[in-house]
C-alpha positions in Angstrom: 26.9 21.5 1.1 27.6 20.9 4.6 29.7 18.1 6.2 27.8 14.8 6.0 28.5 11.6 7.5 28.2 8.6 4.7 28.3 4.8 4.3 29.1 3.6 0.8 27.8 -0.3 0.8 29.6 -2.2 -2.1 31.2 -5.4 -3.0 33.4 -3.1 -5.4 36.8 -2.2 -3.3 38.1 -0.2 -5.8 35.1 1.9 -6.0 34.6 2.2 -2.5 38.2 3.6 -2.3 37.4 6.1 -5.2 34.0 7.6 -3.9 35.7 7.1 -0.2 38.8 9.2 -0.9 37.0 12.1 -2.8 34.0 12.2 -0.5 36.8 13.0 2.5 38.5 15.3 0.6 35.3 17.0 0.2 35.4 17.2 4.0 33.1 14.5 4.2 33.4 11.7 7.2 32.9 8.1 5.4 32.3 4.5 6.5 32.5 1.6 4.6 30.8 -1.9 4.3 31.4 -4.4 1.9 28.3 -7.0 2.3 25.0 -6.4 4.3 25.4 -7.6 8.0 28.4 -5.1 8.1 26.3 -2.5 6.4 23.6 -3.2 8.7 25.6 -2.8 11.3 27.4 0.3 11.1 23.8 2.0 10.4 22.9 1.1 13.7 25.9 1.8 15.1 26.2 5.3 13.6 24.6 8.3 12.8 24.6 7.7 8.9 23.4 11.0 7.3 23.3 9.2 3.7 24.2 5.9 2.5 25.5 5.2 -0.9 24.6 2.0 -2.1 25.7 -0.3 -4.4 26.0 -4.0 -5.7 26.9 -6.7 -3.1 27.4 -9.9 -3.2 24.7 -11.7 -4.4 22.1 -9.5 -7.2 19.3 -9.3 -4.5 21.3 -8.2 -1.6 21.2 -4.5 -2.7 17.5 -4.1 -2.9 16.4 -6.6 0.0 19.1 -4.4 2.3 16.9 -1.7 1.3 13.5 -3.0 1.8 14.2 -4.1 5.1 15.2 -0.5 6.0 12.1 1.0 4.4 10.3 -1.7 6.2 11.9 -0.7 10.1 13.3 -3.9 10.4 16.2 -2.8 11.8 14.9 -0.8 15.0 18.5 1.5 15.1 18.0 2.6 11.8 15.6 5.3 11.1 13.5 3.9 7.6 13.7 7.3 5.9 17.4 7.0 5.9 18.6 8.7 2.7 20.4 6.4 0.3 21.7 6.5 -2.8 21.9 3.8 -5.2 24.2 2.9 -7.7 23.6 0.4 -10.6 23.3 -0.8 -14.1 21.7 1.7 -16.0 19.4 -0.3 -17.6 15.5 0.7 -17.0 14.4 -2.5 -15.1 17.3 -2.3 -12.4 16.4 1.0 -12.2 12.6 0.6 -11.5 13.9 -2.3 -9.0 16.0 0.2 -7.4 13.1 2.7 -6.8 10.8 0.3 -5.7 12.7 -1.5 -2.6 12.6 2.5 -1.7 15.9 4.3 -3.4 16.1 8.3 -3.1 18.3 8.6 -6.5 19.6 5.6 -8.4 22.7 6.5 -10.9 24.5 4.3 -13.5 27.7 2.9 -13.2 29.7 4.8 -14.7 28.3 8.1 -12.9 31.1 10.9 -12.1 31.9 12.2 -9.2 31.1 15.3 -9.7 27.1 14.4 -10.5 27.2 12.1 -7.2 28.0 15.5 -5.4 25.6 17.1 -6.8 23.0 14.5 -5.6 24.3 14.7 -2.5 24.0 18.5 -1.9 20.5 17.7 -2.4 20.3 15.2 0.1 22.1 17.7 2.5 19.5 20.1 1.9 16.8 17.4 2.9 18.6 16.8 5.8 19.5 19.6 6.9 15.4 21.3 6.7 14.9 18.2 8.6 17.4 19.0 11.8 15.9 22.6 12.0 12.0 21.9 11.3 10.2 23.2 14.5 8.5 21.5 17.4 5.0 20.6 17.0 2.3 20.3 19.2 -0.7 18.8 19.4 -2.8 19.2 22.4 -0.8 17.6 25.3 1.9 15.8 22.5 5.0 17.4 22.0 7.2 16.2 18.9 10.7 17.3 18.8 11.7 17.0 15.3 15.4 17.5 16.3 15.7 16.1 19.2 13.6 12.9 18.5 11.7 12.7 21.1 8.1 12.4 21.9 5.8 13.9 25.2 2.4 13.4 26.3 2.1 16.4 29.0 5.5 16.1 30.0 5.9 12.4 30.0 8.0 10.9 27.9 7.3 8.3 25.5 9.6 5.7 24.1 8.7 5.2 20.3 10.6 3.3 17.2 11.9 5.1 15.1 9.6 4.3 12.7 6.8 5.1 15.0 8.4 8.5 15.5 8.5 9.2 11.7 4.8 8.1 11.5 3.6 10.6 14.6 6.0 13.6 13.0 4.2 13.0 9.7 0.8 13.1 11.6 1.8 16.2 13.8 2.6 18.0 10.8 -0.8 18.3 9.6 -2.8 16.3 12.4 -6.5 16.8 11.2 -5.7 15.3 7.4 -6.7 11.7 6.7 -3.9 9.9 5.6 -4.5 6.9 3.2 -2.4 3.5 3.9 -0.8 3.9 0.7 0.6 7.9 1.2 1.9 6.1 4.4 3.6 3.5 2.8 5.0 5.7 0.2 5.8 8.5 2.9 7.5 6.6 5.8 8.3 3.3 3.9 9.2 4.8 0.9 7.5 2.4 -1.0 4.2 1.2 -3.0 3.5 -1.8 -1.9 3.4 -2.2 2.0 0.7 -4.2 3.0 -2.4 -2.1 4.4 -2.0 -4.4 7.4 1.7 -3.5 8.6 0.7 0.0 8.7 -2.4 -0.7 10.5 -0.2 -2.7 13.3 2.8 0.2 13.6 0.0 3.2 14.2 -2.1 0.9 16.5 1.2 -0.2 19.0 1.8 3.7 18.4 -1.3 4.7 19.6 -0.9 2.3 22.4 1.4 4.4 23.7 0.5 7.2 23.4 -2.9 7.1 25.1 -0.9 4.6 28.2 0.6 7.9 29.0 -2.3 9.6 28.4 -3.5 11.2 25.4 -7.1 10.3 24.3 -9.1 10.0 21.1 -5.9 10.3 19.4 -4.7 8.1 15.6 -8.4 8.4 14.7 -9.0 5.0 12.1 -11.7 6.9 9.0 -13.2 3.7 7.9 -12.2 3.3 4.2 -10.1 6.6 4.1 -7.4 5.9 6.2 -6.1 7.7 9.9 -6.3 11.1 11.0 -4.3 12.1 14.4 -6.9 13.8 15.9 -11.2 14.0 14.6 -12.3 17.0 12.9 
């Protein structure tokens, strides 16, 4: 596993210090926050690889943190950010956790040793994603690495969750893509509304025809949006 850069989120100090301590020893660079706004922060601040995330102060803090991410309400933080959760163990917090969007929730009690084990994972992920080529279609250039987006040379200044929508289209640009694969895809979760996705691809394709592309983030009535027609 390469060298990742982490935030571990918790209320739990002595936990933090645990996971913080082995995950450097590991060779691992780690940040710490101990209630949302700082979390929040340092995700827009930094380039967070994973975040590890756990109980904070009030029970809903955890998982409304995580919505918001999954949503793109945070413009600095990229909403497919991976992130770990740990919990209770019981089913329900469990299903809560997957739901506002987790990657891997683990009990409590977890060792260290299975948290690395996740995180190779992640790492894996992560890195595939750093190396994945450019794509191209027509005049739109996507750098996957980079994260930038052209329109015959021009450049084009997209969120980040605009980006991750138009990398997902790229990728396979004549497939329909129904609402909900979006929501699950960039959102990481079920239960976007149909209209928040309709809203982030039509500023998208605002832009991207105002530097020129056309016919482009085709809307299949009933079946959901295609990059280009058939």
């Amino acid at each position: 596993m390469g060298q990742l850069t982490l935030l571990i989120a918790s209320v739990d100090e002595d936990r933090r210090g645990f996971l913080a301590g082995q995950l450097d020893a590991d060779g691992h660079t780690v940040h710490e926050a101990d209630h949302p706004a700082a979390a929040v922060a340092k995700l827009s601040a930094l380039a967070i690889d994973v975040m590890v995330l756990g109980d904070l102060q009030q029970p809903a803090d955890a998982p409304r943190l995580l919505r918001a991410v999954r949503a793109g309400e945070h413009p600095r933080i990229h909403p497919g950010l991976p992130v770990i959760t740990i919990g209770a163990e019981d089913e329900l917090t469990a299903l809560r956790a997957y739901e506002s969007g987790s990657d891997h929730h683990l009990p409590d009690d977890t060792g260290y040793m299975l948290l690395r084990a996740v995180l190779a994972t992640v790492a894996r992920r992560t890195l595939d994603d750093a190396t994945a080529r450019h794509l191209h279609v027509g005049e739109i250039h996507v750098d996957l690495a980079a994260l930038t987006v052209t329109v015959a040379g021009t450049a084009v200044r997209v969120s980040r969750l605009e980006f991750a929508l138009l990398a997902k289209f790229a990728a396979d640009p004549v497939r329909v893509f129904s609402k909900h694969e979006l929501a699950r895809c960039i959102w990481r979760q079920q239960q976007i509304n149909g209209r928040t996705v309709d809203s982030h691809i039509a500023r998208l394709r605002g832009r991207l025809t105002q530097a020129g592309a056309e016919r482009v983030l085709i809307n299949r009535w009933g079946q959901g949006w295609s990059l280009i027609a058939t």
